[in-house]
C-alpha positions in Angstrom: -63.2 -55.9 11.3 -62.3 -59.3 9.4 -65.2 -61.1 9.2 -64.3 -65.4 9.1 -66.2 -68.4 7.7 -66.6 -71.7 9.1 -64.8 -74.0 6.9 -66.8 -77.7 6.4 -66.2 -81.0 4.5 -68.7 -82.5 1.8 -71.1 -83.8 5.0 -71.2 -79.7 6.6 -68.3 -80.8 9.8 -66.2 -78.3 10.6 -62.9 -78.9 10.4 -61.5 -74.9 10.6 -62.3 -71.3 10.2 -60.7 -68.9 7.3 -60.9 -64.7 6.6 -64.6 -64.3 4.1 -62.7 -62.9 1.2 -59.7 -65.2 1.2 -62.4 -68.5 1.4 -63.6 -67.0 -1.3 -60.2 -66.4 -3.6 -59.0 -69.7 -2.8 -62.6 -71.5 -3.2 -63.3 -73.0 0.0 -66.1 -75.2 1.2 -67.5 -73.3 3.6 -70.9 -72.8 5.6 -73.8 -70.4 4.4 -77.5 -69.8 4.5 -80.7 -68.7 2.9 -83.6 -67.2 4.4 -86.9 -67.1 2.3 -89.7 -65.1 3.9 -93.1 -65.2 2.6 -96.3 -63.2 3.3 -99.8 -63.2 4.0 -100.9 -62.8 0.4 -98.0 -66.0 -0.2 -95.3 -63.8 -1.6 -91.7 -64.0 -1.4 -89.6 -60.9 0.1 -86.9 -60.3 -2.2 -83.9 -58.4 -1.4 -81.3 -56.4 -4.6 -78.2 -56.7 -3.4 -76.7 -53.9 -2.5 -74.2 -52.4 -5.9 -71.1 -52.2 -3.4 -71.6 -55.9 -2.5 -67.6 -57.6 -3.5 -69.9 -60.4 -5.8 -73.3 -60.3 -7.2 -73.9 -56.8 -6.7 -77.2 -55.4 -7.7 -78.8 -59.0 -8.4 -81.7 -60.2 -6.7 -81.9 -62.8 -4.0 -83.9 -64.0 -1.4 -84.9 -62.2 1.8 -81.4 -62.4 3.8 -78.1 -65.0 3.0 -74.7 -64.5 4.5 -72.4 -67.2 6.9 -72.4 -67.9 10.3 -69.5 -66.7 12.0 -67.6 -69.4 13.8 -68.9 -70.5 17.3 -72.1 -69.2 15.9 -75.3 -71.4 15.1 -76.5 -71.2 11.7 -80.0 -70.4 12.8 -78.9 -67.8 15.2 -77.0 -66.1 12.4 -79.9 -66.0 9.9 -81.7 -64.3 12.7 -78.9 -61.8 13.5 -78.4 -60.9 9.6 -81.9 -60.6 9.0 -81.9 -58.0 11.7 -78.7 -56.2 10.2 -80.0 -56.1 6.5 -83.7 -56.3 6.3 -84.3 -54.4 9.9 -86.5 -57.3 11.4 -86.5 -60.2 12.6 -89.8 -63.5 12.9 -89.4 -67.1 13.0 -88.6 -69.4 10.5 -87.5 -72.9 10.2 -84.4 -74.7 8.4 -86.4 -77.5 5.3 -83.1 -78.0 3.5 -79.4 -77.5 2.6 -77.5 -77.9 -0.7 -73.6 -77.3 -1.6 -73.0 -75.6 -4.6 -69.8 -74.3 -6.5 -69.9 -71.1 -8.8 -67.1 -68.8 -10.2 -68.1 -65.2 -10.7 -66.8 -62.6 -13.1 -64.4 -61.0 -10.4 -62.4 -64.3 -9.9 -64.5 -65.0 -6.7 -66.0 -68.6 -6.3 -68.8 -69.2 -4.2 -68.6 -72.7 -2.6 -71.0 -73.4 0.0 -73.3 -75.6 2.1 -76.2 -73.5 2.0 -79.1 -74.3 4.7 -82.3 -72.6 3.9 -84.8 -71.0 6.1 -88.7 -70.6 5.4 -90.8 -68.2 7.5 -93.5 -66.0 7.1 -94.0 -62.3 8.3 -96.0 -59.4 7.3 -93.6 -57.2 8.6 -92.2 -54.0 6.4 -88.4 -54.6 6.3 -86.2 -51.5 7.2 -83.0 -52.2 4.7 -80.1 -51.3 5.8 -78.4 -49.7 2.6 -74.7 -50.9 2.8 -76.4 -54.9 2.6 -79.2 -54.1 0.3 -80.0 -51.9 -2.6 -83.7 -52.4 -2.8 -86.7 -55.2 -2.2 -90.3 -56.2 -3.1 -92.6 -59.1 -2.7 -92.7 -60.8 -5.7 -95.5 -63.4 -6.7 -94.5 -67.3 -6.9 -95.4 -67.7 -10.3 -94.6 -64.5 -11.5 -91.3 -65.0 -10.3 -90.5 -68.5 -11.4 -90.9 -66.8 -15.3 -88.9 -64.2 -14.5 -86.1 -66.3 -13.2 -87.1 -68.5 -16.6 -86.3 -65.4 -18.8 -83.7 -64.0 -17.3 -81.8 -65.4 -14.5 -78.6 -63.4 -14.9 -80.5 -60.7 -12.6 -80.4 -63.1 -10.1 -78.5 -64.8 -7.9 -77.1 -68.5 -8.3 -78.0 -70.3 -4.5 -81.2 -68.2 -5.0 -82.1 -70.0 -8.3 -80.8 -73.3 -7.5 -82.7 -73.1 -3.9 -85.8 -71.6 -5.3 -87.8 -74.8 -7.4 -87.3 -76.4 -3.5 -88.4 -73.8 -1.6 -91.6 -73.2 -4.3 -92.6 -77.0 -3.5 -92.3 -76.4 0.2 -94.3 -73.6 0.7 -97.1 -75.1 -1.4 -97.1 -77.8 0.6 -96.9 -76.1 4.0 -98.8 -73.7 4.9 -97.1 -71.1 7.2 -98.5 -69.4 10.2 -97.7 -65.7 10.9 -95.7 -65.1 14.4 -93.5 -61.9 13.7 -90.7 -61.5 16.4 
């Protein structure tokens, strides 16, 4: 099944819909997300992308990203993708969006409009292999050197997104309410 982006302008209107890979070939601005879910003990659920991914394979990321599909609400496709690759689903809430433009290895650019999603959950995700390779919870701090010392083992939106999404969980407190 061909799977299509929603195609936006520099203030996140639509103005049309294009096939995922060819957006992605041609460099389109297009929409996206970012879900960070965090746990009791204030750690972030990290997701390896799966190797058979067509960009980024095997580098880490948050807990779920992917696009809405068009007609579909942004939040309402973080929830469904969250359900197809970590195998649960909670509530979380949108704090920000960025854009961003990168160029990968395999001639692929990334260029989105990426609106990010905090929750919390204690819940054990049940990956769904063909998405995701692997995950763990990974301290804040411990994290932010890792990213320091080698951020080519993770993923771009994730590293650009995750100095904002550190400052917002430190300064809000999240309540558990798993789905």
């Amino acid at each position: 099944m061909e799977e299509f982006v929603i195609l936006v302008d520099e203030n996140d209107h639509e103005i049309g819909k294009m096939e995922k890979l060819q957006a992605h070939v041609e460099a389109k601005l297009h929409r996206a997300f970012s879900v960070f879910i965090f746990n009791s003990r204030g750690e972030l659920l990290l997701q390896q992308r799966a190797f058979t991914k067509y960009h980024t394979p095997g580098l880490w990321t948050n807990t779920c990203c992917s696009h809405p599909r068009p007609g579909e609400a942004t939040a309402d496709a973080a929830h469904r993708r969250m359900v197809e690759e970590m195998g649960f689903d909670c509530d979380f809430e949108e704090v920000f969006s960025f854009m961003y433009k990168a160029r990968f290895t395999n001639e692929l650019t990334e260029h989105e409009i990426d609106h990010v999603f905090i929750g919390f959950s204690d819940t054990q995700p049940v990956i769904n292999p063909t998405e995701v390779q692997d995950y763990h919870y990974a301290n804040m701090n411990v994290l932010a050197k890792e990213i320091k010392d080698s951020p080519e083992n993770f993923t771009i939106w994730f590293r650009i997104a995750f100095d904002r999404v550190r400052e917002y969980f430190e300064k809000h407190p999240l309540k558990p309410q798993t789905k």
